[in-house]
C-alpha positions, -999 to +999 in steps of 0.1 A: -616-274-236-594-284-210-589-268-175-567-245-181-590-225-211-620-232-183-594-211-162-588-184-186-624-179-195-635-170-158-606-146-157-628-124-188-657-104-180-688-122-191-713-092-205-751-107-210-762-079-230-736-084-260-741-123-256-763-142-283-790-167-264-804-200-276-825-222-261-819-259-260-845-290-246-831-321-222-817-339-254-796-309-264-818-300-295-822-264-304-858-254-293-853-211-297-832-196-321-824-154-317-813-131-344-783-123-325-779-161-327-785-162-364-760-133-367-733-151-346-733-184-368-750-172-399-778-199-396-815-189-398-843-200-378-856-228-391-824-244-402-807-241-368-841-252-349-841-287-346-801-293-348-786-307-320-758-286-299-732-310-315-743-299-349-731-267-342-695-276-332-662-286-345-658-327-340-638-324-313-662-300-295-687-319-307-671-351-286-673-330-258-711-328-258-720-358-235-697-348-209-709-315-209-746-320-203-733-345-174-718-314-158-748-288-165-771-315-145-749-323-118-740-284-113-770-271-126-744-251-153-712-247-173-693-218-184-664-220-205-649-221-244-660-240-277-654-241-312-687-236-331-688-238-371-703-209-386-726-220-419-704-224-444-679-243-424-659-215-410-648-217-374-661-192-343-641-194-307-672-188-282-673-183-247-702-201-237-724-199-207-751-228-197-778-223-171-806-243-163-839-225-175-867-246-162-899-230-156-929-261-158-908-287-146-897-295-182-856-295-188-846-266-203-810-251-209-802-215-218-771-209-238-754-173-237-726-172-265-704-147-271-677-146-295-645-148-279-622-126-302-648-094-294-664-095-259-645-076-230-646-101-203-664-118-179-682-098-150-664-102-118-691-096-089-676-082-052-680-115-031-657-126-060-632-102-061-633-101-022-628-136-024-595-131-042-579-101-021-589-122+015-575-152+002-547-144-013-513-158+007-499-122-004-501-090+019-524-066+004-535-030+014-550+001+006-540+038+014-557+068+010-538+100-004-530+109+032-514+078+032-534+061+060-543+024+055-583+021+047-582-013+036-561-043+037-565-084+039-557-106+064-521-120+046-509-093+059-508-102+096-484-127+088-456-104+083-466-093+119-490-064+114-524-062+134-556-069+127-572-057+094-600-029+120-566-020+142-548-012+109-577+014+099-565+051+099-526+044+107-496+054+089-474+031+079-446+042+105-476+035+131-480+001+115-444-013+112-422+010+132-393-011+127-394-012+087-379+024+071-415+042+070-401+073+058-388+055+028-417+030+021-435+063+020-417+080-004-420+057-028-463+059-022-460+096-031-440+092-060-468+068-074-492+087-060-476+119-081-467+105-115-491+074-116-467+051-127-467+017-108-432+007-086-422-031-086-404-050-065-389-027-039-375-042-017-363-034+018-351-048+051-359-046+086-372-058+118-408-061+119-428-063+150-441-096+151-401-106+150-378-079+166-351-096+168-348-110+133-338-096+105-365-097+074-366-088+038-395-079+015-406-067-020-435-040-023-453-032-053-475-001-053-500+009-079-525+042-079-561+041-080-581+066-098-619+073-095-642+076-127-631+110-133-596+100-133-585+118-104-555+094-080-581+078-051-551+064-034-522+036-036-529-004-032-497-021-022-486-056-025-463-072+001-442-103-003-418-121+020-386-124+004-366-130+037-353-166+026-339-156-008-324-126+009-304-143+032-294-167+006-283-139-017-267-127+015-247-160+019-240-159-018-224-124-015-202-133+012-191-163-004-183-143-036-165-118-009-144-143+004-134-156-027-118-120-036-105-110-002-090-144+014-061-155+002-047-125-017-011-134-002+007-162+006+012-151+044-007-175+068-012-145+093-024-123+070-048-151+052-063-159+095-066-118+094-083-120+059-108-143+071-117-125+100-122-088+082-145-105+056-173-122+083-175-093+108-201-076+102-218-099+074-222-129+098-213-124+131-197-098+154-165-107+170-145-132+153-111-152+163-088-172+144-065-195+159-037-217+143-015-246+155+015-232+163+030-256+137+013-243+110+022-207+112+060-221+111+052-238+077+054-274+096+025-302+092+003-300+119+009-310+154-017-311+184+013-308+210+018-272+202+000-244+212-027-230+192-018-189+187-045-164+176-037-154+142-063-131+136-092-118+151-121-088+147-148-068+161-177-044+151-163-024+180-131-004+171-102-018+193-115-055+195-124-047+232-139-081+235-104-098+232-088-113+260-061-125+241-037-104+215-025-114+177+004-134+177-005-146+215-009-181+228-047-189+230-050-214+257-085-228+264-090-248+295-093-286+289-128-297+276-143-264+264-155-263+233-127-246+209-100-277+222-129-302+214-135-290+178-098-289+173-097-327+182-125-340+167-125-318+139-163-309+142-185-280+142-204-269+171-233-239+175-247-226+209-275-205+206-278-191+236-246-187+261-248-192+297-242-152+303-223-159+334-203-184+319-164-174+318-150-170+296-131-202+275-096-192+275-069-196+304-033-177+310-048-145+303-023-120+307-025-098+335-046-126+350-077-112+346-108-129+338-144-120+320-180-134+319-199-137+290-224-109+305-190-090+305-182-094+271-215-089+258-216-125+236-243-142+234-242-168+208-216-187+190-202-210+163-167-229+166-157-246+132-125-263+126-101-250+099-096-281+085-082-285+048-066-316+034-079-346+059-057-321+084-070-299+114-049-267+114-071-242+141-098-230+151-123-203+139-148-192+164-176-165+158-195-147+181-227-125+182-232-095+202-252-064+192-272-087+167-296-103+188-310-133+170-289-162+177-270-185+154-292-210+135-283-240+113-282-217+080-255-197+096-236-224+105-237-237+073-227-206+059-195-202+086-183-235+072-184-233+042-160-197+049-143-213+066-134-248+041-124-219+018-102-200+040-087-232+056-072-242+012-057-207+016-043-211+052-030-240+039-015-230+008+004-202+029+019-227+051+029-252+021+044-218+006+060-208+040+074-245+044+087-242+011+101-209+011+120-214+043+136-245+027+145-224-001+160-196+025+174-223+043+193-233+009+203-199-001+218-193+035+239-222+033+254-215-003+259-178+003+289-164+029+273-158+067+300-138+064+336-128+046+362-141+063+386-120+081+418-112+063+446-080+059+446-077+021+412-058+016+380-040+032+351-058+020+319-059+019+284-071-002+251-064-009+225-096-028+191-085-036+175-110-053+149-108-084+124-133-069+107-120-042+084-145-030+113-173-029+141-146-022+162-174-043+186-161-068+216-169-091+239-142-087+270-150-055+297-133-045+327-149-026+360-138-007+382-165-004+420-161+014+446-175-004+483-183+003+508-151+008+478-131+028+466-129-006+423-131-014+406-142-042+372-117-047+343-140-071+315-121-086+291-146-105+258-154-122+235-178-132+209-176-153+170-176-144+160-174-111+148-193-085+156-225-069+174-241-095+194-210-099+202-214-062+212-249-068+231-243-100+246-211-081+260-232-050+274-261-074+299-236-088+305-215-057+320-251-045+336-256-076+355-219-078+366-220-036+379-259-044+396-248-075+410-213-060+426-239-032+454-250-056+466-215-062+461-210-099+456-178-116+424-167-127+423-179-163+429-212-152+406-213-125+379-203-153+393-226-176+387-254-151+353-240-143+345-243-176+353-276-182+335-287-151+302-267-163+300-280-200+311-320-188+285-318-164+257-309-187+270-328-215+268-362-185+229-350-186+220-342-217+224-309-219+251-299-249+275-269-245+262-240-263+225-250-254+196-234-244+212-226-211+228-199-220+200-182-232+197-160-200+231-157-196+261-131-204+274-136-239+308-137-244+308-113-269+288-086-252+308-088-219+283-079-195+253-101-214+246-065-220+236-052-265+262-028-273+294-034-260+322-057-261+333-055-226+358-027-228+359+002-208+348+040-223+374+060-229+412+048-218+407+030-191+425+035-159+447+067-159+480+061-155+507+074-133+525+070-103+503+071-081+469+062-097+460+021-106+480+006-138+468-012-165+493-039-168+487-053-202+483-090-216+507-111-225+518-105-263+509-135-287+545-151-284+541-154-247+529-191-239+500-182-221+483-151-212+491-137-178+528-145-180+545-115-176+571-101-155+573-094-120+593-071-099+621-086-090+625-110-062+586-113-060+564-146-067+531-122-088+501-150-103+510-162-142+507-190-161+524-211-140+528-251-142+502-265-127+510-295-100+517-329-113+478-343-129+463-308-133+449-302-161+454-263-178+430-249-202+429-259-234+444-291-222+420-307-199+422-344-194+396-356-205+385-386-229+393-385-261+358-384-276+351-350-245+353-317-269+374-292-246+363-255-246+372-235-279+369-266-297+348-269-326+334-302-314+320-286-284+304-256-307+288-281-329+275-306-300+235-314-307+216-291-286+187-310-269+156-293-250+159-273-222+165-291-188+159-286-152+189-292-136+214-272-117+238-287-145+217-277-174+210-239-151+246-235-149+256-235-190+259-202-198+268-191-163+291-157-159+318-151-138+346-126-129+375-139-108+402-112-093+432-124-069+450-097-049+482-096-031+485-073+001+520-077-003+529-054-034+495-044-042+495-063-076+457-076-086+451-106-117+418-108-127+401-127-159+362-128-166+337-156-179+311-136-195+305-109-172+313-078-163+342-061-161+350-046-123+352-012-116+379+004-094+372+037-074+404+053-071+421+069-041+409+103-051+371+093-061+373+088-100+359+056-108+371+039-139+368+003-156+393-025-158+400-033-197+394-070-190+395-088-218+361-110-220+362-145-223+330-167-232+304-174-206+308-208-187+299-243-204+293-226-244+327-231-257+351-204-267+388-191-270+406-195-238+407-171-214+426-146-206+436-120-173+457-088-170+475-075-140+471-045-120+488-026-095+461-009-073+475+023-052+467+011-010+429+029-005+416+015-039+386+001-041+373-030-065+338-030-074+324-065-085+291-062-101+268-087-118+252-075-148+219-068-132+229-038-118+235-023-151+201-030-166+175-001-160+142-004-175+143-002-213+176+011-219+197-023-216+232-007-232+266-011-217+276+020-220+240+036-202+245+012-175+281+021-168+275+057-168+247+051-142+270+025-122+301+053-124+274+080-111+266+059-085+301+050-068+313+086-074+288+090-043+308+091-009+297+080+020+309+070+058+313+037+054+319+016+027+286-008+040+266+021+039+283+028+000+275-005-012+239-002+003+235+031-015+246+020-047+218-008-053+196+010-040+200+035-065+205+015-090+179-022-084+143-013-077+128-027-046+119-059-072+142-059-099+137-077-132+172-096-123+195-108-096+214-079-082+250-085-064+278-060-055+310-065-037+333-037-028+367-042-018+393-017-003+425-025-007+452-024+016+490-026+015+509-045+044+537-027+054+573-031+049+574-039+088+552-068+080+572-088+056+609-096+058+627-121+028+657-132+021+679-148-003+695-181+007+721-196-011+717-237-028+743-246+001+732-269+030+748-255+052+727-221+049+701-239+066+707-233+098+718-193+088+682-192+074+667-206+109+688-180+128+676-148+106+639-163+112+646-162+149+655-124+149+629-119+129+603-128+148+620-112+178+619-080+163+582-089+160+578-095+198+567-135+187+597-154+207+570-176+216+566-191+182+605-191+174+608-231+178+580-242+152+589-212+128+630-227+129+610-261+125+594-251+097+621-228+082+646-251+084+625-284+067+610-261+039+647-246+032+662-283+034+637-297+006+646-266-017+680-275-014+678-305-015+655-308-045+655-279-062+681-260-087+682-222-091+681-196-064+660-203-036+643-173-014+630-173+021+600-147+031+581-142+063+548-125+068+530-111+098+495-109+096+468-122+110+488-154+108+524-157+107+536-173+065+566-188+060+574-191+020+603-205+000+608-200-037+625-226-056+631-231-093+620-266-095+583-276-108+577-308-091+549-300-063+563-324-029+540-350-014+537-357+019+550-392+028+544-414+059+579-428+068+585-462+081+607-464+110+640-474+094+636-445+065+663-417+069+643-392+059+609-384+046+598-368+078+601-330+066+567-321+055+554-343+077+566-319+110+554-289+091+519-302+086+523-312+124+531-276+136+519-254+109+480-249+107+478-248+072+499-258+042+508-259+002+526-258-031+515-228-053+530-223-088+548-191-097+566-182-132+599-187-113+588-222-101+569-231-071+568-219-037+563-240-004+540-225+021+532-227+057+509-211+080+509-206+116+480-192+140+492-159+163+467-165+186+479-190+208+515-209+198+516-247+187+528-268+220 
């Protein structure tokens, strides 16, 4: 039997009257044999008299013998199990009791056995059990139905109780007045009423023998009834627990922190975070201060100032504060929160000097505070320190708790704090990042529309991405030539900063391809070409994956269920109401070419300057598919690709060019949506614009109509993710919703534009939202003055003379000399060069424009004369005086332009 069984048998009660004796000499040989013996192991008398003990046992019992009667001498007794063997060879578990039984001086052992599987126990005598109540390490007591303590051991002093005698007759309230009596209490008369035991309560509190400590413990109670079954009282247990509470307590805060820091990617709301989550758990008054750096994104620097981020208090207000959120926290040199920034270590006082000051300097208002002021009185300073970098400060106070910080605690404010420190700086990575990407969108998006005569304009960009505020979707106003603008409404697809990218790479593209005057097919055509070369240099075939995302061509607006035409007829017609100027019929060359009013230059397929490719016939290698081609549609389509090249293929765009002049308008569309125009009179219908495919896929070329828009008109330039609502996706919804929403007046047209996406785009739409809305406006017949001058040299100087009254009727003497200049070189060349009728116009508008009309289709170069030439110096003057110049191509030929600034004349 080993010790454990030894163990187990003194825990039974032991009764002598149900036990079987036997009597054995010194050598262990049966001397007296009982009936109850002979009925325990079957033997009789005179077979079991004479056996030895061993007989009597299994073998490995029997093994045991030797050591046994070693024991019984030395302790004068044994008591624990065997295995005896029953005649007939079956086994008997006994408890087995030897005591010595000498009575002559002869050795004599008496053996009590009781079989194991029937006895109730051994009999546990009071200095036994009073043994095991006094010295047990747990708190035991004993209450009376009253519930006044008339018995307990002395464990429990150790939780800070009195004396076992002083305990006699009190309540428990009387006892532990710091502990929740009435509580404790209840849960005695419950026990006390049903008789059913309680385990494990636990509770907290301040007990007396520690006041100013915080302990936990677990009570059991249990009710003791007399013989007649009637409750006596309530024993209780009481164990300390205080250790494993404050580690579940650090556990919870940890798991707290976890959920509540970090929820956001804002570095002043992560410092706030941190703050709410350890006041009250761990300490009372809590600030967080962050390297100025770091709040602005940047890697951290100690030459800034360090500027409390977040702070709080159990006190509503933060009255301890000295210093507000978003403030500079200066700290005089050497004081502890300056030292743990430097050498990135932790440091704990437990007890404050109270008349200390306070830490931090350049208080505002100048005032000043003691720690006795404040009401601190113990602290903790750890440094926010993530990534081998220090980036603040965290410093935690205690006030109204009175026990001061120990090592646990500061273990604990770490360990907060290396978890909020990854957060703080994951929000400044994000806010580095973001700004960047801000940074980036600024610069590829208009600060602002240029000033100009021909149109009223303004935009609204709301972006799908939130977080990055980084988008695909631009708008554009560009001026052209003539006072005219070009308005560009585009989209890429995705979002994002490769959107962005993509999105600036072709904003470039359209404002340096809308600089050589073309109409808007060919600026698309061009576009085009550029979009699909450039993925098809990286990989990326036309038709690919890019376009995914993008507006189809088919669809118009990228949008199921449409083709890109407008419900119902269109624009109304009439005299005074917008015109739909129809495309060119099949056996006109290109589309766009049709015919102006007479004696004025309107955008058509015009022939482009000498090198400049059209559409359809770029110049490009001979093994470079063009656009409509069926070697571009059936290019291998590899994987998706990152770039801005790859984002761009399948790109939309809508291109419009309008002339202030006669109020004509040219517009052609990549795969987007067709504009709206709100009319004079508040109808709002949609251009019939033929849609050609989106950018880089391939496709038919492209064409544009003409309109004439009535002064007071308004253009509205959408991209397609104002049309999309929810799950109705259908042209035809989203334009009824767009008309509803610009049928809306309001007082200006900013305050318009705003209204309509706000309508119309959620707060975070599911994609890129853009509007531009442009006013038209007419200049007046005051403003422009033209003439016809006849292919005769000497007309020259008649054109310089009606230029000169001219701009004396326009009180601008002052610029009469480099007007003639120009006038009379530009005139020159055209007669000079060109064949056909040549015509002269002036414009007054923000700048004053000089135009000649030839009929020839060479575009002149500037040259750079040597001294002996003749000539050759002609557009080299006007580039001189003029501040601007250029060729643009009209269906009548080309026209020669120069600009000149009103503000202040050329010397």
């Amino acid at each position: 039997m080993g010790a454990q069984e030894e163990h187990d048998t003194a825990r039974h009660r032991f009764n002598v009257a149900d036990a079987a004796p036997l009597l054995l000499d010194a050598h262990g040989i049966v001397t007296g044999w009982t009936r109850d013996a002979e009925r325990l192991l079957d033997y009789g008398a005179s077979e079991a008299v004479g056996m030895t003990a061993a007989a009597l046992l299994t073998a490995e019992d029997a093994g045991r013998v030797p050591e046994l009667a070693q024991r019984c001498r030395a302790d004068g007794g044994w008591a624990g199990l065997l295995t005896a063997v029953r005649k007939g060879g079956r086994p008997a578990r006994l408890m087995v009791r030897v005591t010595s039984a000498d009575t002559d001086g002869t050795a004599r052992w008496l053996v009590l056995l009781s079989e194991l599987a029937e006895a109730p126990g051994w009999d546990m005598s009071r200095p036994v059990l009073e043994q095991m109540v006094t010295r047990s390490p747990i708190g035991i007591a004993i209450v009376d139905t009253d519930l006044r303590c008339v018995w307990s051991n002395p464990a429990l002093e150790q939780f800070g109780s009195a004396p076992a005698p002083e305990r006699l007759g009190l309540r428990f309230g009387e006892i532990q007045p710091g502990l929740d009596a009435e509580e404790i209490e209840a849960q005695m008369r419950r026990v006390l009423e049903t008789g059913e035991p309680v385990v494990e309560y636990e509770h907290v509190g301040r007990v007396r023998a520690a006041p100013h400590r915080e302990t936990a413990h677990t009570m059991s109670f249990t009710r003791i009834d007399d013989d007649q079954g009637n409750p006596m009282g309530v024993y209780y247990t009481v164990v300390d627990i205080t250790e494993r509470h404050r580690a579940r307590q650090r556990l919870a805060l940890l798991d707290r922190a976890g959920e509540h820091i970090g929820r956001g990617l804002d570095i002043r709301q992560t410092a706030q975070e941190l703050a709410d989550v350890a006041v009250p758990a761990l300490a009372d008054y809590i600030t967080v201060d962050l390297l100025e750096s770091v709040l602005r994104g940047a890697e951290p620097s100690m030459q800034v100032p360090l500027v409390r981020a977040g702070q709080q208090s159990v006190n509503e207000g933060v009255p301890e504060a000295v210093v507000g959120v978003g403030e500079v926290a200066a700290y005089l040199p050497g004081t502890p929160p300056l030292r743990c920034l430097a050498e990135g270590t932790s440091w704990r006082e437990e007890r404050l000097d109270p008349l200390a000051a306070e830490w931090a300097t350049d208080i505002p208002g100048g005032r000043t505070a003691t720690f006795l002021e404040l009401g601190l009185h113990s602290v903790l300073v750890v440094p926010i320190r993530a990534r081998g970098a220090t980036l603040g400060v965290t410093t935690f106070f205690r006030r109204h708790r009175q026990e001061p910080f120990d090592e646990d605690d500061l273990n604990l404010a770490e360990d907060l704090v290396s978890r909020a420190a990854v957060c703080v700086d994951n929000a400044r990575r994000y806010t580095r990042e973001r700004q960047a990407a801000l940074v980036l969108q600024r610069s590829l998006l208009p600060h602002r529309l240029p000033e100009q005569d021909a149109v009223e304009v303004t935009a609204c960009y709301r972006p799908a991405d939130e977080l990055t505020g980084l988008g695909g979707d631009w708008y554009d106003l560009i001026p052209l030539s003539g006072a005219r603008v070009a308005l560009v409404v585009g989209e890429v697809p995705g979002h994002g900063i490769a959107a962005a990218a993509a999105m600036g790479r072709l904003r470039t593209a359209v404002r340096t391809l809308a600089a050589l005057d073309l109409p808007p097919e060919e600026v698309l055509g061009h576009l085009d070409d550029l979009v699909a070369r450039a993925a098809r240099e990286e990989g990326v075939a036309a038709g690919g994956s890019g376009a995914g995302e993008g507006c189809g061509a088919a669809g118009g607006s990228g949008l199921p269920g449409g083709s890109g035409a407008a419900e119902g007829s269109g624009l109304p017609g009439g005299a005074e109401a917008a015109e739909r100027v129809e495309a060119a019929p099949t056996d006109t060359p290109t589309p766009g070419h049709s015919e102006p009013p007479a004696g004025i230059p309107t955008p058509g397929h015009l022939e482009p300057p000498a090198g400049t490719p059209t559409p359809g016939h770029s110049q490009t290698p001979a093994d470079t598919p063009t656009p409509g081609s069926s070697r571009a549609l059936a290019a291998p389509v590899d994987p998706p690709d990152e770039s801005d090249s790859a984002q761009a293929v399948g790109s939309g765009c809508v291109y419009v060019v309008y002339d202030p002049v006669d109020g004509q308008c040219a517009m052609a569309a990549a795969g987007h949506p067709a504009p709206a125009v709100i009319l004079p009179d508040g109808t709002v219908a949609f251009v019939d614009l033929p849609q050609g495919p989106s950018l880089g896929v391939g496709g038919p070329p492209f064409e544009a109509v003409e309109l004439a828009l009535a002064p007071g008109s308004t253009l509205a330039l959408h991209t397609d993710g104002l049309l999309a609502h929810g799950e109705d996706r259908s042209l035809a919804a989203g334009r009824e919703r767009l008309r509803e929403a610009l049928e809306q007046s309001a007082d200006t047209l900013d305050l318009r534009c705003r209204a309509v996406v706000d309508s119309l785009a959620p707060d975070q739409p599911h994609d890129d939202v853009a509007l531009l809305l442009a006013r038209t406006r007419l200049l007046g017949p005051e403003q422009v003055a033209d003439w016809d001058v006849p292919v005769d040299p000497a007309q020259v100087a008649e054109a310089r003379k009606a230029a000169s009254r001219q701009l004396t009727e326009w009180g601008l003497e002052e610029f009469a000399f480099t007007t003639e200049l120009v006038v009379s070189e530009l005139v020159t060349n055209a007669i000079r060069h060109a064949v056909g009728p040549i015509r002269l116009r002036l414009i007054r508008a923000r700048t004053l424009m000089c135009e000649v009309l030839d009929s020839g289709s060479t575009a002149p170069h500037l040259r750079h004369p040597r001294t002996t030439d003749e000539g050759g110096r002609g557009l080299l003057l006007v580039s001189q005086f003029a501040q601007r110049w250029g060729t643009r191509f009209v269906p009548e030929g080309k026209v020669i332009w120069a600009e000149q600034s009103l503000r202040e004349p050329v010397a």
